[in-house]
SEDO-816870 format. One record per residue (C-alpha): chain; x, z, y; residue in one letter; residue number from 1. Coordinates in steps of 0.02 Angstrom, whole numbers, plus 50000, padded with zeros to 5 digits. Each point is the difference from the previous one (the first is absolute). Layout:
{c->A; u->X; w->Z; v->Y; r->a; k->NUM}
...
***
This chain:
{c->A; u->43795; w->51552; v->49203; r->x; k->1}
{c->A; u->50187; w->49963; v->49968; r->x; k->2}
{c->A; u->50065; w->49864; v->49874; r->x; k->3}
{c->A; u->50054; w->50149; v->49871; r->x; k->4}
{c->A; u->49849; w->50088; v->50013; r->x; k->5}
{c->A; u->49886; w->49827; v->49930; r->x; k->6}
{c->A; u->50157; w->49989; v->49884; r->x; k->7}
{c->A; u->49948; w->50162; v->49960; r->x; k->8}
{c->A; u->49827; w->49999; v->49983; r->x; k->9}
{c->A; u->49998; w->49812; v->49898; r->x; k->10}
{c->A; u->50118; w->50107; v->49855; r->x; k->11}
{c->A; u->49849; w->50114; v->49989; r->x; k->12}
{c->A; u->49897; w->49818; v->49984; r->x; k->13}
{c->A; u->49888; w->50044; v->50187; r->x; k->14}
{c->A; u->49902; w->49835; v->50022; r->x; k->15}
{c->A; u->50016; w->50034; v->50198; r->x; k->16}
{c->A; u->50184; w->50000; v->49979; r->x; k->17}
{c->A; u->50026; w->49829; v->49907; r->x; k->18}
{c->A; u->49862; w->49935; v->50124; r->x; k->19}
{c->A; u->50146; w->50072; v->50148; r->x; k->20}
{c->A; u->50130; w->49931; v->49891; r->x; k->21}
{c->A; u->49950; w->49834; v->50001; r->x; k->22}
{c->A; u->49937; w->49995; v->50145; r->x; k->23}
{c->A; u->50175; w->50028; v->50071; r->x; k->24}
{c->A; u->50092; w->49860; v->49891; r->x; k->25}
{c->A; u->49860; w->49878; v->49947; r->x; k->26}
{c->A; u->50053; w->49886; v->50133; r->x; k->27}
{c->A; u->50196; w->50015; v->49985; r->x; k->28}
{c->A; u->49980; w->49993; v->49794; r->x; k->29}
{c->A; u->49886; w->49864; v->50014; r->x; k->30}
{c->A; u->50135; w->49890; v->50101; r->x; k->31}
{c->A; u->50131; w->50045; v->49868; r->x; k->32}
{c->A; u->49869; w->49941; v->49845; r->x; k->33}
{c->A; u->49971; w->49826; v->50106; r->x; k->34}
{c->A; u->50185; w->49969; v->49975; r->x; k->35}
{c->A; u->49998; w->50018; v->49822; r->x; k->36}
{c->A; u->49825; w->49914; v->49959; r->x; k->37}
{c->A; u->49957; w->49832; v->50019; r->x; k->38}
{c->A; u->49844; w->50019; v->50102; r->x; k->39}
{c->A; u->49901; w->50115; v->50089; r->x; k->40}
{c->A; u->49880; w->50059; v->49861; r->x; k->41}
{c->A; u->50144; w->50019; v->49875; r->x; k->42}
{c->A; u->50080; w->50112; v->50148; r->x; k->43}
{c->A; u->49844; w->50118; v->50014; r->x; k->44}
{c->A; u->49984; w->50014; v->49815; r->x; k->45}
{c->A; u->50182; w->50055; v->50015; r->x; k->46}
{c->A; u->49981; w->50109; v->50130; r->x; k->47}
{c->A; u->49829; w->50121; v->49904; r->x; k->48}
{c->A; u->50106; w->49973; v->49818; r->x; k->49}
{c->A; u->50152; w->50079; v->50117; r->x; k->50}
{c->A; u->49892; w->50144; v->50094; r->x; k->51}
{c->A; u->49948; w->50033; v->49819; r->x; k->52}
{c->A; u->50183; w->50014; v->49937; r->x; k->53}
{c->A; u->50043; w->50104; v->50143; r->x; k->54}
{c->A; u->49853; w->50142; v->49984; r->x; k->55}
{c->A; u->50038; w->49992; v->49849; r->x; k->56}
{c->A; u->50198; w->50035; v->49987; r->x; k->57}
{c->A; u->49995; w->50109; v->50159; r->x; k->58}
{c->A; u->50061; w->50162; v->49893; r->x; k->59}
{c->A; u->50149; w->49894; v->49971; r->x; k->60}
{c->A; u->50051; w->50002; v->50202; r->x; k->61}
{c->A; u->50109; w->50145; v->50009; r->x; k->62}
{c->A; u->50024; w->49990; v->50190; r->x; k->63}
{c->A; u->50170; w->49950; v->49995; r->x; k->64}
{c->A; u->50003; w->49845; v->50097; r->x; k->65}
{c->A; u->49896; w->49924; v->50087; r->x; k->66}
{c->A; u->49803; w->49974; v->49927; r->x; k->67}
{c->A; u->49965; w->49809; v->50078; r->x; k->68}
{c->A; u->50153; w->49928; v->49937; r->x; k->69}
{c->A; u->49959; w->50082; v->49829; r->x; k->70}
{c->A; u->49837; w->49944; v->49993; r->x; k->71}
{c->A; u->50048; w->49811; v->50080; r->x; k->72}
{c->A; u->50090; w->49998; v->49844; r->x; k->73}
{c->A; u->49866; w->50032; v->49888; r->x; k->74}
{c->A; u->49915; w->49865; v->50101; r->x; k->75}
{c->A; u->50120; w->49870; v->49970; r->x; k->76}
{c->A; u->50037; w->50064; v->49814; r->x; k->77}
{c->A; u->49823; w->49965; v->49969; r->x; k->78}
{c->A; u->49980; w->49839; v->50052; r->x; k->79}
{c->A; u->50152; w->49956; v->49920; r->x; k->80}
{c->A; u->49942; w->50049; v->49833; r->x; k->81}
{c->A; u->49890; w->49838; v->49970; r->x; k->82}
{c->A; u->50154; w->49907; v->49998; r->x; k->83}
{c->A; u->50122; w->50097; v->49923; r->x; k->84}
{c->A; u->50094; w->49910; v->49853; r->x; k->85}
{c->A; u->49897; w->49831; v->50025; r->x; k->86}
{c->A; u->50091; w->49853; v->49925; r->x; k->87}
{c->A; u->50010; w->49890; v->50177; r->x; k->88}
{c->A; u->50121; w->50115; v->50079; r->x; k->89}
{c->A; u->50153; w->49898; v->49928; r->x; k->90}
{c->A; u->50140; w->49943; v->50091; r->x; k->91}
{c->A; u->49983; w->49821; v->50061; r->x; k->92}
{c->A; u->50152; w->49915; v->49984; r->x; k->93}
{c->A; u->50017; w->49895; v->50177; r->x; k->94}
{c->A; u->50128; w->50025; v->50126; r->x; k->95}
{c->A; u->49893; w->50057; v->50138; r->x; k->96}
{c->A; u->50095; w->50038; v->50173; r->x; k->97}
{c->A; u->49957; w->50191; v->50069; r->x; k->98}
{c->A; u->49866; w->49941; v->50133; r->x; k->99}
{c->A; u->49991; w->50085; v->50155; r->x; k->100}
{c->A; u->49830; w->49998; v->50064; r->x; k->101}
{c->A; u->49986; w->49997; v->50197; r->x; k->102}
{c->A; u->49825; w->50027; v->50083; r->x; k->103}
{c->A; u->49940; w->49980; v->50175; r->x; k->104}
{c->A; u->49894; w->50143; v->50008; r->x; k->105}
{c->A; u->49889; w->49912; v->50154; r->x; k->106}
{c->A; u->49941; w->49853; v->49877; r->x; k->107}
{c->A; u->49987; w->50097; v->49835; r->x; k->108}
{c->A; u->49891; w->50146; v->49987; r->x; k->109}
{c->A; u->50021; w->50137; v->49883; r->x; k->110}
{c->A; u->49834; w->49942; v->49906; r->x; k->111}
{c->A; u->50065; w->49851; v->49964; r->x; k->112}
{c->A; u->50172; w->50079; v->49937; r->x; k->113}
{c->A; u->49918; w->50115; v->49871; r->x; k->114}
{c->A; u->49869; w->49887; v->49945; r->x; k->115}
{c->A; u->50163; w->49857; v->49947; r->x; k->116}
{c->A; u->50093; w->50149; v->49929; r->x; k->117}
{c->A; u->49815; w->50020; v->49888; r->x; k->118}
{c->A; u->50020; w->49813; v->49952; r->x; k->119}
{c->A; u->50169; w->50025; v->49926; r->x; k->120}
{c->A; u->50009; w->49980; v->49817; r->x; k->121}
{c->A; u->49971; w->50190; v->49931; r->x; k->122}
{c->A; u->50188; w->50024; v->49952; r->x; k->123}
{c->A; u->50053; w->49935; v->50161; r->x; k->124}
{c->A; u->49886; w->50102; v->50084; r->x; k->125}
{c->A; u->50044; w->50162; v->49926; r->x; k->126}
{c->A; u->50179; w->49966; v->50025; r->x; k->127}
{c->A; u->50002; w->49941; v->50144; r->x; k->128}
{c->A; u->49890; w->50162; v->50087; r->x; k->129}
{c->A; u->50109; w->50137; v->49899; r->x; k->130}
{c->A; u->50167; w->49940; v->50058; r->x; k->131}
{c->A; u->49952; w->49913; v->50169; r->x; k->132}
{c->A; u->49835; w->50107; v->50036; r->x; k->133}
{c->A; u->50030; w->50162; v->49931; r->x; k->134}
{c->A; u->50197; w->50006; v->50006; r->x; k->135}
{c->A; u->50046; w->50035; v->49824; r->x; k->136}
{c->A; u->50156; w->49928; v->49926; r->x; k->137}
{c->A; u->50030; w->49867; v->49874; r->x; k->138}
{c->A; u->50026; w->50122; v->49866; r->x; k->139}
{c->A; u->49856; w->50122; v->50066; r->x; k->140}
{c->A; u->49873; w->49849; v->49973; r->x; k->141}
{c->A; u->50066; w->49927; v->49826; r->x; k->142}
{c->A; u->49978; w->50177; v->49950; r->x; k->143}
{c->A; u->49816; w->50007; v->50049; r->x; k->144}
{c->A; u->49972; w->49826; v->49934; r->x; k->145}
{c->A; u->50099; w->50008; v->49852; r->x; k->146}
{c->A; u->50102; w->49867; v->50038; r->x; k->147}
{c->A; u->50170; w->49945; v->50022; r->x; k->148}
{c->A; u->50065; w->50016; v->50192; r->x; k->149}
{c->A; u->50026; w->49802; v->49960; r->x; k->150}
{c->A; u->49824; w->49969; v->49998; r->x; k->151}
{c->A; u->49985; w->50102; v->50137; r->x; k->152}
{c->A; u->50120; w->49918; v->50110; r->x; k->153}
{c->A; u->49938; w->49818; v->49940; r->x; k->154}
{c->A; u->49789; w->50068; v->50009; r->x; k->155}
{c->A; u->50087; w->50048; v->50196; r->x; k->156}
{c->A; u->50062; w->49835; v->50058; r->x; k->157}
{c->A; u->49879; w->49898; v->49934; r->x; k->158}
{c->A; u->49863; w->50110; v->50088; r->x; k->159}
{c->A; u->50097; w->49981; v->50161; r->x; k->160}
{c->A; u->50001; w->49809; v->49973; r->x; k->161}
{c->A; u->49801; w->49991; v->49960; r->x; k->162}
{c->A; u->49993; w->50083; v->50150; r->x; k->163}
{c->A; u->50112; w->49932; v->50106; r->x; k->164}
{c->A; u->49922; w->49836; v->49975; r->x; k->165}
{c->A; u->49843; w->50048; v->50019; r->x; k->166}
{c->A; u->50043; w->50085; v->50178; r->x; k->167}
{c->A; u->50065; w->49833; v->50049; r->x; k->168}
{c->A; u->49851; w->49898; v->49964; r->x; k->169}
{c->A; u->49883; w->50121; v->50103; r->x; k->170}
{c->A; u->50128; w->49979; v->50155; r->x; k->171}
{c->A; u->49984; w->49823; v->49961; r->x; k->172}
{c->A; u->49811; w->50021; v->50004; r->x; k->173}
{c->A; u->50009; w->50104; v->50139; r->x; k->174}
{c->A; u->50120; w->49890; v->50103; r->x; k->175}
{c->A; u->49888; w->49848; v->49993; r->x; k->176}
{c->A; u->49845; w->50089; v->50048; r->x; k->177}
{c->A; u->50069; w->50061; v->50155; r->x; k->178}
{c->A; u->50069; w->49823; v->50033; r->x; k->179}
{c->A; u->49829; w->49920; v->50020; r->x; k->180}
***
């Protein structure tokens, strides 16, 4: 069966389409809702409140475009809600430098990428995986935060200095180890 006919078939609420549904983007969605939670329950919880969202708003995909990326968005838009318009999104007033971040991908794995990205502070998190993550612009993501593109850019940097530290500590680690 073809991805419009479960489309299809979930608008007229078939349990045997949602089941096809998510069986075709549980694992894709569930990737996206790690980015945006701060551990793995939180992303499951996020991933069954988004499947919910998604079965039910499917009347509202007309077809036009292209279904994942609408319902990715719904994906992130949920897990985005529980921080919407908290207070510690604020500007921090610190002249950070832009950070590049530079990783060997032999001595890092991708495990250990996303699980420092989890241990971000939540505002840095959630910047830092809708602009660097997800692509959206400065603007795009003060939008969805409801916060100035300031905040955005500072949340950024500092993010990319958490990490960039903590990147160089594990090479550190991982240097000496090797050395004995």
């Amino acid at each position: 069966m073809g991805l419009d006919q479960i489309i299809n078939d979930c608008k007229k609420n078939y349990p045997k389409a949602q089941e096809q549904l998510y069986q075709l983007f549980a694992k894709k969605f569930f990737g996206v809702c790690l980015k945006y939670s701060s551990n793995y329950a939180d992303a499951q919880d996020n991933l069954q409140d988004g499947f919910l969202i998604i079965f039910r708003k499917i009347e509202q995909f007309s077809g036009k475009g292209s279904f994942e990326g609408w319902a990715k968005r719904i994906m992130i838009n949920n897990a985005l809600q529980k921080y919407r318009g908290v207070r510690y999104m604020e500007v921090i007033n610190e002249n950070i430098p832009d950070t590049a971040i530079e990783v060997d991908d032999e001595n890092i794995s991708i495990d250990y990428l996303m699980q420092i990205i989890q241990e971000l502070p939540d505002q840095y998190r959630l910047v830092f995986s809708l602009y660097v993550l997800d692509g959206y612009s400065h603007k795009e993501v003060a939008e969805m935060l409801k916060i100035t593109t300031g905040t955005t850019k500072s949340n950024l940097a500092r993010a990319r200095l958490i990490l960039k530290e903590k990147i160089e500590a594990y090479t550190r680690i991982e240097i000496k180890s090797l050395a004995k």
